[in-house]
N, C-alpha and C positions, 0 to 999 in steps of 0.2 A: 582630805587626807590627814591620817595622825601621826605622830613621830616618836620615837624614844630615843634612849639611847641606848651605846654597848659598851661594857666595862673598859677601858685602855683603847675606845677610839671615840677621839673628838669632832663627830658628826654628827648631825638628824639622819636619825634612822626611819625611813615611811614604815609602819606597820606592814604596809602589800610588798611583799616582792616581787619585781618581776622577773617571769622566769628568763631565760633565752637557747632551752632547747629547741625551739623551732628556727633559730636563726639558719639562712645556709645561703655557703657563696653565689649558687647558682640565682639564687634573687636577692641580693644582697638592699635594693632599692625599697623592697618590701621591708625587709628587716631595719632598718632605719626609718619606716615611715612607723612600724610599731613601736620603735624604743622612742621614738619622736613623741608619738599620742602620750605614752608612760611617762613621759618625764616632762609633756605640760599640764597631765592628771596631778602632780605631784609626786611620783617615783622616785625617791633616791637611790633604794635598794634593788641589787639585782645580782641574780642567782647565776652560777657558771660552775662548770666543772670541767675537767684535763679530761673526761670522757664523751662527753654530749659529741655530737655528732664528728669523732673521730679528731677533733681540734676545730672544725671548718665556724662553729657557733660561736667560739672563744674568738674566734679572726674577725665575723662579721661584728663583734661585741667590740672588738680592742677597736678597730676603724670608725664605728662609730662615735664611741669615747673619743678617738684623738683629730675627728673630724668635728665634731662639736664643742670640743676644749674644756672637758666636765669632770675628767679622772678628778680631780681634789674635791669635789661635789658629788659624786658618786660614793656608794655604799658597796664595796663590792664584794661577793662572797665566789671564794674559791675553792674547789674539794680538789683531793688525791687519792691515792689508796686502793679502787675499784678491784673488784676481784676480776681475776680475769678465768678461762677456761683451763688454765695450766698451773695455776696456783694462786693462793692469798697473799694479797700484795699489803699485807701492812708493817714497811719496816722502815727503817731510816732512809733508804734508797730510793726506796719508790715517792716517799713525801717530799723528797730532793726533784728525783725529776720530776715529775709530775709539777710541781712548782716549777721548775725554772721554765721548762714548755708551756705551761700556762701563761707566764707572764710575758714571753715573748709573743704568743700569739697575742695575748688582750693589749701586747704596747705600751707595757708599764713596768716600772723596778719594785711593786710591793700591792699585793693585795690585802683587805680590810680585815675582813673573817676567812680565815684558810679551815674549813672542817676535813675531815677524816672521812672520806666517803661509806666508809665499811669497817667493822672492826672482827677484828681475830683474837678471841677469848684466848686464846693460847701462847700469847703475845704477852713479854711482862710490859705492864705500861714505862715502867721506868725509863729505859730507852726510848721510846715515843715523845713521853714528855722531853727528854732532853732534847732529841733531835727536833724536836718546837720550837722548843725555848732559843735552841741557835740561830734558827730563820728568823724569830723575833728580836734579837739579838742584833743581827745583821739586816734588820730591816725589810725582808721580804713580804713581813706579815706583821699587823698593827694585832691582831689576838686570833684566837683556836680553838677549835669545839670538833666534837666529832656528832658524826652522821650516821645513827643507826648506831647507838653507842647505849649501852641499859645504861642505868642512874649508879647502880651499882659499879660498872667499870668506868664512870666519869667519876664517881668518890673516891674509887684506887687511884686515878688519876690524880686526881687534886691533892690528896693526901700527901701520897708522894710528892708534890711540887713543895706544898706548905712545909716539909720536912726539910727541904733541897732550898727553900726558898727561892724555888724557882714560880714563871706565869703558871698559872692553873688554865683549866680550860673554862671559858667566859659564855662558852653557849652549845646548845646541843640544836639538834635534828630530824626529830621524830617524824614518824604520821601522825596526822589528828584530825580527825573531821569529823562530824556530826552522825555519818555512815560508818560503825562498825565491820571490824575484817572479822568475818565467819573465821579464814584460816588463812594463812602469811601469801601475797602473793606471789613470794620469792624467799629461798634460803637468805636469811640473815635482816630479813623487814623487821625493825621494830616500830611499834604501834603505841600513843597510851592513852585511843580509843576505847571507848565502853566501857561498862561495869567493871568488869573483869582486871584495871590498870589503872584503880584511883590509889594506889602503892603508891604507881609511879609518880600520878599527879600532883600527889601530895608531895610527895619529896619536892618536884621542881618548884611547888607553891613555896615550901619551906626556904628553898634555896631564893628563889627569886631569877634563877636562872632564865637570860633568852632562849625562848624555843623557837625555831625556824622550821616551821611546820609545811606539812608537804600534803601535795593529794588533800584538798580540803573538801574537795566537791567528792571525797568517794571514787576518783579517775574517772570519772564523771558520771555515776550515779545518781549524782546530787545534780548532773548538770542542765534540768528539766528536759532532755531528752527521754530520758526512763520514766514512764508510769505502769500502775498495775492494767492501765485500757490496754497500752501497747505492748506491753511485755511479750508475752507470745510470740507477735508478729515480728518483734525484732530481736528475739533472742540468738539466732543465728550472726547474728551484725554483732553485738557486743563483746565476744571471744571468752577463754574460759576466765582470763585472770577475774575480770568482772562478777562473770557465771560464779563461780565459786567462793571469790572473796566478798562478795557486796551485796548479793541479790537472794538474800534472806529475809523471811517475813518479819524479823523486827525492822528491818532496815527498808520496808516499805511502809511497816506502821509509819517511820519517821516522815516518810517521803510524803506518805499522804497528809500528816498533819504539818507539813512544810509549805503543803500546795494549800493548802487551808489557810494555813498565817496570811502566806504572801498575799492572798487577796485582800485580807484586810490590811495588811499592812502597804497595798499599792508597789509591790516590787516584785523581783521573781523569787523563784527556787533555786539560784544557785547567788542570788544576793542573799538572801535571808539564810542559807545555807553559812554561806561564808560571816557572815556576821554573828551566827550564833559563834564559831569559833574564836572570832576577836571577842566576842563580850565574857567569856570565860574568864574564869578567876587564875588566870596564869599570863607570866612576861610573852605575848605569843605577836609575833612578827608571820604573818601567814605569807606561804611562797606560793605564787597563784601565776598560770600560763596561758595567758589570753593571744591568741595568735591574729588579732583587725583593733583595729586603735577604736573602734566602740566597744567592745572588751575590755578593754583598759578601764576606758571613765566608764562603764558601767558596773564594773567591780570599785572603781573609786567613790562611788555613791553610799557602798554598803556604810558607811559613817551614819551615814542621815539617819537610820535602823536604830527604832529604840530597842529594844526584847527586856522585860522584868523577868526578872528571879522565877516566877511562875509558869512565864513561857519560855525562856531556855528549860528551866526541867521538864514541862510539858511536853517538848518537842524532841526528845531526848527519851520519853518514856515515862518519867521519873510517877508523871499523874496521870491517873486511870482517864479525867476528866477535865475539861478546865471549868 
């Protein structure tokens, strides 16, 4: 495992996040035997949100933590905000509750990273930042990034703070995977996948910004269950967000010279997948959801992955040939 750190919090941060939307009361025993494998792979980070399965993921997560006596060792990241079907929730109220519910379910006075689940363009960030800056104030939250936030309304953000001297936000949350999105899975996805979003990449290189990257595997295109043999046969199984977002001819060109590499390289297609993402020229903390503790240390292996300069572009596109 590798570690970094995050601006205004005094931890090793593991590169891998794990996730823990599959946690749930009804197996709570299983859910503790996965965060158990994650955190003797080397895990310190781990992904939650006031939304994941209605609170019940945040409980099996909070139990665990205070069953195993780790919360000050733990990296923990928590979101707010989610839109819901009756309105966009990003205001000072909602990053209120959503925070205090969270922290009561995980069993704790202060999460690590609080992001912003969703943003609302229409929203002056001014207020946002303040209402931050008081949770951080009052210790709920060690630092703040938003989730699905352009570079652009994290610069309005920042600005604003630098002006207020107030915290700025310390990390963002995009998509990013080696699989290009054809078109948004969902109103409000941002991506800064493929060609088309080395804007944005540049910017967070410039910045140095944590990225908390999500869907590495493509929601699992990349997860060597997809090939062009079986396509066909199981395109009814995959649904459309897949259909649509991911299962385009460049994004098989990738796939197939991915199943190419891993041979030579002795690993799979959703290791070498995941590793080209870490070996990128950007601060990237990839958020990965392995749901059997050989998942875990099988995605903790992706270290050992050399890739050069000429095979991350090659696998990417970038070379007709290698």
């Amino acid at each position: 495992m590798e570690y970094a750190k995050v601006k205004g919090i005094d931890k090793r941060v593991s590169r891998l996040v794990q996730g823990t939307i599959m946690l749930t009361e009804r197996e709570p025993e299983r859910g503790f035997e996965l965060l158990d494998a994650a955190w003797e792979a080397g895990y310190t980070a781990f992904d939650t949100a006031a939304l994941y399965g209605g609170g019940t993921c945040e409980r099996v997560f909070g139990a665990w933590m205070e069953a195993r006596g780790v919360r000050q060792q733990a990296f923990v990241i928590g979101k707010s905000c989610h839109h819901n079907g009756d309105r966009r929730r990003v205001t000072s109220f909602d990053i209120a509750a959503d925070l205090h519910d969270s922290l009561a379910r995980q069993r704790t006075d202060y999460v690590d990273l609080h992001l912003l689940h969703r943003d609302d363009p229409e929203v002056e960030v001014g207020p946002i930042v303040d209402a931050l800056n008081g949770h951080v104030d009052a210790g709920r939250m060690r630092a703040f990034g938003g989730s699905n936030w352009s570079p652009e309304r994290i610069e309005a953000a920042n600005e604003y703070a630098d002006r207020n001297g107030l915290v700025p936000f310390a990390a963002s949350s995009p998509h990013f995977s080696l699989a290009d999105q054809a078109q948004a899975p969902w109103e409000g996805c941002l991506t800064i996948s493929g060609p088309s979003h080395e804007r944005d990449r540049a910017w967070y290189r410039k910045e140095d910004m944590p990225l908390f990257t999500w869907a590495s595997l493509g929601t699992g295109f990349l997860s060597g269950r997809v090939s062009r043999r079986n396509f066909e046969s199981i395109r009814e199984d995959l649904g459309e967000t897949m259909l649509n977002t991911y299962c385009h001819e460049d994004n098989f060109r990738r796939l197939d010279r991915l199943g190419e590499l891993a041979l030579e390289k002795d690993c799979t297609i959703p290791q070498l997948a995941l590793s080209w993402v870490l070996h990128q020229d950007l601060n990237v903390f990839a958020l990965v959801g392995p749901v059997a503790p050989e998942e875990c240390r099988a995605n903790a292996a992706v270290f050992d992955i050399e890739l050069s300069p000429e095979e991350l572009d090659w696998l990417d596109l970038g070379r007709d040939s290698r």
